[in-house]
C-alpha positions in Angstrom: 66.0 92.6 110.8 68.4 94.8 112.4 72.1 93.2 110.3 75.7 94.7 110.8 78.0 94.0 108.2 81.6 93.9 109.0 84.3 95.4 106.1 87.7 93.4 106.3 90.2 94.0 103.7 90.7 96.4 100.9 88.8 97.8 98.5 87.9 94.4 96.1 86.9 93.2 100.1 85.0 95.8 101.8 83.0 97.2 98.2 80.9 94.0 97.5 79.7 94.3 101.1 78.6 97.9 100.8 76.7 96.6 97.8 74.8 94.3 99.4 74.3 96.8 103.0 72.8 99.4 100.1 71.0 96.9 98.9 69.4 95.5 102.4 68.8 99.0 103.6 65.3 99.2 101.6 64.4 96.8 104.5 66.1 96.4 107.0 68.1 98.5 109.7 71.7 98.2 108.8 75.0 99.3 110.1 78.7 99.0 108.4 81.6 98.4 110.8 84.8 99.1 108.8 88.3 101.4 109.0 88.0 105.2 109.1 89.9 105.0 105.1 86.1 103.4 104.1 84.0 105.8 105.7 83.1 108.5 103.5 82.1 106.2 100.8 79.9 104.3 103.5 78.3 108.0 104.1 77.8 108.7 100.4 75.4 105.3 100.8 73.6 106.5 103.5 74.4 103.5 105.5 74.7 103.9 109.4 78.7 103.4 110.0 80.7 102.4 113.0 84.9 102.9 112.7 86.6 99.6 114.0 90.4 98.2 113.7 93.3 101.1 113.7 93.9 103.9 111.4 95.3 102.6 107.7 98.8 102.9 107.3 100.0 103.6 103.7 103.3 103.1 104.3 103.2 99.8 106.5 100.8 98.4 103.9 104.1 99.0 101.1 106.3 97.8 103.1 103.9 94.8 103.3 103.1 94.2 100.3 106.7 94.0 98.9 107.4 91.0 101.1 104.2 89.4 99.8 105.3 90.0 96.3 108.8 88.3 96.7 107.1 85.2 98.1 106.9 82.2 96.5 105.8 79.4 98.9 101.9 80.0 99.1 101.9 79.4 102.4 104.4 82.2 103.1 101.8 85.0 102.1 99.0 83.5 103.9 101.2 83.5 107.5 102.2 87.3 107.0 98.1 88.1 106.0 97.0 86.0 109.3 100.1 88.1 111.6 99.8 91.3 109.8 96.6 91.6 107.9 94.0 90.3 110.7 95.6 89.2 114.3 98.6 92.6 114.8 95.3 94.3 115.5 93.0 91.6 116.3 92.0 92.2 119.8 91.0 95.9 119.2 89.0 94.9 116.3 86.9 92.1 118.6 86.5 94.4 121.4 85.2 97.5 118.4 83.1 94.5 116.9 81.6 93.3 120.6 80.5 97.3 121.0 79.2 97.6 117.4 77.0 94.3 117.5 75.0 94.7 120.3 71.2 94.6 119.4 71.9 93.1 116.3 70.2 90.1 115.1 72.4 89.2 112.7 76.2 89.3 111.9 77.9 89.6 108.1 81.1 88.9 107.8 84.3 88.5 105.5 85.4 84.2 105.9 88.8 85.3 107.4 87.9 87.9 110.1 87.8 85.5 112.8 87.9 88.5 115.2 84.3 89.8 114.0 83.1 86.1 113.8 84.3 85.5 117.7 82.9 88.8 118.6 78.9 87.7 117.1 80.2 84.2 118.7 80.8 85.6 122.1 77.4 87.9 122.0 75.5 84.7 120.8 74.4 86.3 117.2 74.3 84.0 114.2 76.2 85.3 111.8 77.2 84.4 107.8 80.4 84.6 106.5 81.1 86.0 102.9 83.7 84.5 100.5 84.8 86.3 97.3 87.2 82.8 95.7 85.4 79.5 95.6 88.9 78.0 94.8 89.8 77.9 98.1 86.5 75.7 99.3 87.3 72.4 99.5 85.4 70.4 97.5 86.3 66.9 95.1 85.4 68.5 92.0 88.2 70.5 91.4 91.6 70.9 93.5 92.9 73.6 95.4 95.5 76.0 92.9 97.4 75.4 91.6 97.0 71.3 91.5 95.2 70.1 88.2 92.2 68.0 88.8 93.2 64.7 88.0 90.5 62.8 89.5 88.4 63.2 92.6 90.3 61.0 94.2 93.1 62.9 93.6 91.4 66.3 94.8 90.9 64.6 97.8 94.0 63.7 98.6 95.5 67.1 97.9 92.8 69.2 99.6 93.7 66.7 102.5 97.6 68.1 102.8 96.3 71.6 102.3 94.8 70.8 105.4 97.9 69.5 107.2 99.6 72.3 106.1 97.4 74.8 107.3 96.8 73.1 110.4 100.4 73.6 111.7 101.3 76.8 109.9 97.7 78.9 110.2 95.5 77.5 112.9 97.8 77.8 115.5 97.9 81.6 115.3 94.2 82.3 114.9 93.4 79.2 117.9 96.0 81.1 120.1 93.7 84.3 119.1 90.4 82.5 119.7 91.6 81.6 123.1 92.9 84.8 124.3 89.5 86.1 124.2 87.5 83.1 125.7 86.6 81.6 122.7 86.8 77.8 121.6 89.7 76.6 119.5 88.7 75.5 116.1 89.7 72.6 114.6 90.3 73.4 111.2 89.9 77.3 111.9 92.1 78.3 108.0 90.3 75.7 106.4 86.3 74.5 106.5 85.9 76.1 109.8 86.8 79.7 108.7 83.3 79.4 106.9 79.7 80.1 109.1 78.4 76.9 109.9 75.0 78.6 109.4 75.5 79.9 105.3 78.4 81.3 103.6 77.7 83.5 100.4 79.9 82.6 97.9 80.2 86.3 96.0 81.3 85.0 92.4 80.0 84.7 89.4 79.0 81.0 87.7 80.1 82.0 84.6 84.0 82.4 85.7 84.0 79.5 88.3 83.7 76.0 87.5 80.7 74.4 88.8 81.6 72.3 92.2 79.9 70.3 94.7 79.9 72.3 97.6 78.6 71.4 101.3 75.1 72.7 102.0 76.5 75.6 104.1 77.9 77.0 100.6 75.5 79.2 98.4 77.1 80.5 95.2 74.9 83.8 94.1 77.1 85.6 91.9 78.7 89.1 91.9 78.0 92.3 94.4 78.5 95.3 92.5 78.4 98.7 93.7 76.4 101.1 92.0 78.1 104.5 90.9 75.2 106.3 89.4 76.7 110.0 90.3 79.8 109.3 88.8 80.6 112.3 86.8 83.9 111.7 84.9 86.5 114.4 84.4 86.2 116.3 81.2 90.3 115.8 80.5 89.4 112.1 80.8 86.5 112.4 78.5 88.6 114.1 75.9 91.4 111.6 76.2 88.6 108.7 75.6 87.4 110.3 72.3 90.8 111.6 70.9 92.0 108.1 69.3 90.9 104.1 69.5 90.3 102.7 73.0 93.0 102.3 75.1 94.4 99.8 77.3 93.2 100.7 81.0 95.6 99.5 83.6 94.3 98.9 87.4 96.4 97.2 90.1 93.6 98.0 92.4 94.6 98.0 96.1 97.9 96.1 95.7 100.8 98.5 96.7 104.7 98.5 97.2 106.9 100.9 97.5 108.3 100.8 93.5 105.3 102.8 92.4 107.8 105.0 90.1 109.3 101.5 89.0 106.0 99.6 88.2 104.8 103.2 86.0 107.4 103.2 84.0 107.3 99.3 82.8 103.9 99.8 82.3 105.0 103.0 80.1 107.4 100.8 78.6 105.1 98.3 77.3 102.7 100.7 76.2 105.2 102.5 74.0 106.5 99.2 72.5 103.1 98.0 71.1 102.1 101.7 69.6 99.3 101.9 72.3 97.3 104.4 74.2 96.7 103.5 77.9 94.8 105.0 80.9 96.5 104.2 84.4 94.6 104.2 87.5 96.9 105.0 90.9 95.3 102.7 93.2 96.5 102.1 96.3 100.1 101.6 94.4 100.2 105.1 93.5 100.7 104.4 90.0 101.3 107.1 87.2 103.6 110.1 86.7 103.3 113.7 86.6 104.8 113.9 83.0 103.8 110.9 81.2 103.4 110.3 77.1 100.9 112.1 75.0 98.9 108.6 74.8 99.4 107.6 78.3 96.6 109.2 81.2 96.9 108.8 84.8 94.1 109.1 87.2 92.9 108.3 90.3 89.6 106.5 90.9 87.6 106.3 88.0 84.7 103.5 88.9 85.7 99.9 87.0 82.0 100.0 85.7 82.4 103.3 83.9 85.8 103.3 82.9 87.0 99.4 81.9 84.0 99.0 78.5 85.5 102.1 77.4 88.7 100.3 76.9 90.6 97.6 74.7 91.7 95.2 76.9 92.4 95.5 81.1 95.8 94.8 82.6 95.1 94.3 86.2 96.1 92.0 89.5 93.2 89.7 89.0 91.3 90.6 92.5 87.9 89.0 93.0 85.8 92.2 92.3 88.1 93.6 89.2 88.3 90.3 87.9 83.7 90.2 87.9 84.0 93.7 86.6 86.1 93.2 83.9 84.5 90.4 82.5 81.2 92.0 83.0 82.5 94.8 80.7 83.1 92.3 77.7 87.1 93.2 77.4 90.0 90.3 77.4 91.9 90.5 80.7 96.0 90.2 81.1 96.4 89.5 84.7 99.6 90.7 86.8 98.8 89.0 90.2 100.8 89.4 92.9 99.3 87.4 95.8 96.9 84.8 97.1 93.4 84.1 95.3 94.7 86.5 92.0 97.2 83.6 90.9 93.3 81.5 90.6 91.4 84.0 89.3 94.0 84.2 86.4 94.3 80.8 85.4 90.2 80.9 85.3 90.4 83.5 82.7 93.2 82.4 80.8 91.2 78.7 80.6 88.1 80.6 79.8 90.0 82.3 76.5 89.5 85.9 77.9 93.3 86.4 79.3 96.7 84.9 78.0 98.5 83.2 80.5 99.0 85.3 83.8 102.3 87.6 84.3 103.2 87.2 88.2 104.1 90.9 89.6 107.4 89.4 90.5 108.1 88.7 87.2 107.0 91.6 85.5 109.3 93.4 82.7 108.4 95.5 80.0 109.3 93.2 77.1 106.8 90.5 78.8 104.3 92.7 79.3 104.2 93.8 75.6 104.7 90.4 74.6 101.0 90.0 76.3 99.5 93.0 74.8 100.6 91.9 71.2 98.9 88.6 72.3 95.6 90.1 73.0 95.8 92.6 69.9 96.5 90.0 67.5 93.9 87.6 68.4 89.8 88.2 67.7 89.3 85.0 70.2 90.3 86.5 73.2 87.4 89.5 72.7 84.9 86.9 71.2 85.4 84.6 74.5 85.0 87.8 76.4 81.4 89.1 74.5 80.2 85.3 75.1 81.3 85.3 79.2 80.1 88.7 79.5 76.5 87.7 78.2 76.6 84.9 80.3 77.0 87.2 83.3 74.3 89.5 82.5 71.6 87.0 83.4 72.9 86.6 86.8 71.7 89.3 89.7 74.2 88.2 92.4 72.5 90.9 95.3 69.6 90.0 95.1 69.9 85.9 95.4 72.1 86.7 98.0 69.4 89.5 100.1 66.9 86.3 99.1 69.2 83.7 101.1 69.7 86.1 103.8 66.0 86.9 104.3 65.1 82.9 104.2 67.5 82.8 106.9 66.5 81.3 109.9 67.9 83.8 112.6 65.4 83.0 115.4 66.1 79.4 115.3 70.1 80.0 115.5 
């Protein structure tokens, strides 16, 4: 087959994708369509890549993120991602995706770009979406987050004002979209209809998410991770690794703001009140400092598989992807999340025993942060929950269920 892959988001978002385009390259013709800040990694694949959407902008995304952080409606957040994060640019990401999709049989894409789905829609391709956060599927088994499941019953009826809510807050913005480039409003477009019709792969592992009755569409296959076999660590990180016990490694991943200098030194701060070492990744928050204690390191991007087994625990935002690879590395987890699905994938871990109970970004001080660390330290459960999950997760091969579901797929029949 001849599939294009489409890479909305950041990093935790566009990754698991190049996973599984590496992956489907052994046979198939396949092409990435993603933002120019994505495309030397695409090239390191060997993947055939097409630039779509706008040049990244560092400092808009800060200035974004810190008025996602202070947010605490949920709905608030997912207005500013729909305006900001997918429709500010939306038309010239259709018009990219209608050039880069021609001759394609089918289309892979992330559940929220509805300007790559209307694109495949508008050339006639089928195409799958891809979902990272079963959480947000609506289903009776379990309740959106943060509702406790009660009953089913009770699911029901929450899911059902989810609905409502997004229906006059959401839809309207993405159905005013939809229409400006001929396509059909949706009815439910933030909600079931964001999914393909056809299949949606559900990108998570089995282990972490509770088990849920999903409509047929839905096919849960587990993780996508992205191999980093030529991954040649630096030797000043080596030493650092073998000069004392493990440290704490700290990765907000691609969540920014402009209080990078702020957020280092809490993070410092906790560190030095629980008699730690630490190794801070930048990430898109540009996190670290130039002159730093002898116990703390700053890097850039050191691969999560490498870098978080050689650690004690992980303080991180609790993204889809650094959530899977933490747990696959057998370490607890203290999660600092700071928007949408990372306030779920928290309270999984902490109800799984691998995490104490989350520390919103908006909320984060040194003292609380230690008080988390000593939490973790002086408790054996939270790293024998975390050997258990991580053996669980080792039986699962998440790429290639998912290349099998995408091979069974009926594309001629579409």
């Amino acid at each position: 087959m001849r599939i294009l892959l489409v890479g909305w988001g950041t990093t935790g978002d566009v990754y698991p994708l190049l996973a599984l385009s590496e992956r489907l390259s052994k046979e198939h013709h396949v092409r990435v369509c993603a933002p120019s800040i994505y495309k030397d990694r695409i090239s390191q694949i060997g993947i055939d890549y097409y630039e779509v959407g706008t040049t990244f902008d560092l400092k808009e995304f800060h200035q974004t993120m810190d008025t996602l952080i202070r947010m605490r409606d949920p709905m608030g957040p997912l207005v500013l991602i729909a305006k900001e994060g997918i429709l500010r640019h939306g038309e010239k990401w259709y018009h990219d995706c209608l050039e880069a999709m021609n001759g394609y049989d089918l289309v892979i894409c992330h559940s929220i770009d509805i300007p790559a789905q209307e694109a495949a829609i508008r050339l006639g391709i089928p195409w799958i979406t891809v979902t990272y956060c079963p959480g947000f599927i609506k289903t009776p088994d379990n309740a959106p987050y943060p509702f406790p499941n009660y009953s089913r019953t009770f699911n029901r009826f929450v899911w059902g004002l989810v609905k409502l809510r997004l229906r006059y807050a959401i839809d309207p913005l993405f159905n005013q979209f939809i229409s400006s480039v001929g396509g059909n409003p949706r009815s439910s477009v933030a909600s079931e209809e964001m999914y393909s019709p056809y299949m949606n792969l559900v990108a998570a592992s089995p282990a972490i998410c509770p088990s849920a009755e999903l409509s047929p569409n839905h096919k849960t296959t587990g993780v996508w991770f992205l191999s980093e076999q030529n991954y040649t660590p630096p030797s000043d990180l080596v030493n650092f690794l073998e000069d004392g016990p493990p440290p704490i490694i700290i990765s907000f991943g691609s969540m920014g703001g402009s209080d990078g200098l702020e957020t280092t030194q809490i993070l410092i701060d906790a560190i030095k009140m629980t008699n730690q070492r630490a190794v801070i990744q930048a990430g898109w928050g540009l996190l670290g400092a130039q002159d730093t204690e002898e116990d703390v390191y700053c890097t850039e991007y050191v691969p999560h598989g490498w870098l978080f087994p050689k650690g004690s625990c992980v303080i991180h935002h609790g993204g889809a992807g650094t959530t899977a690879a933490v747990c696959k590395a057998i370490v607890p987890s203290i999660v600092v999340p700071h928007i949408g699905d990372q306030f779920y994938w928290g309270k999984r871990l902490f109800n799984i025993g691998v995490a104490p109970k989350s520390l919103p970004r908006r909320n984060l001080t040194a003292k609380r942060l230690a008080g988390r660390i000593q939490q973790v330290m002086n408790s054996h459960a939270f790293t024998e929950n975390a050997e258990s999950l991580g053996a669980q997760m080792d039986s699962e091969d998440g790429l290639t269920t998912a290349v099998n579901l995408i091979e069974s797929f009926p594309v001629s029949q579409q």
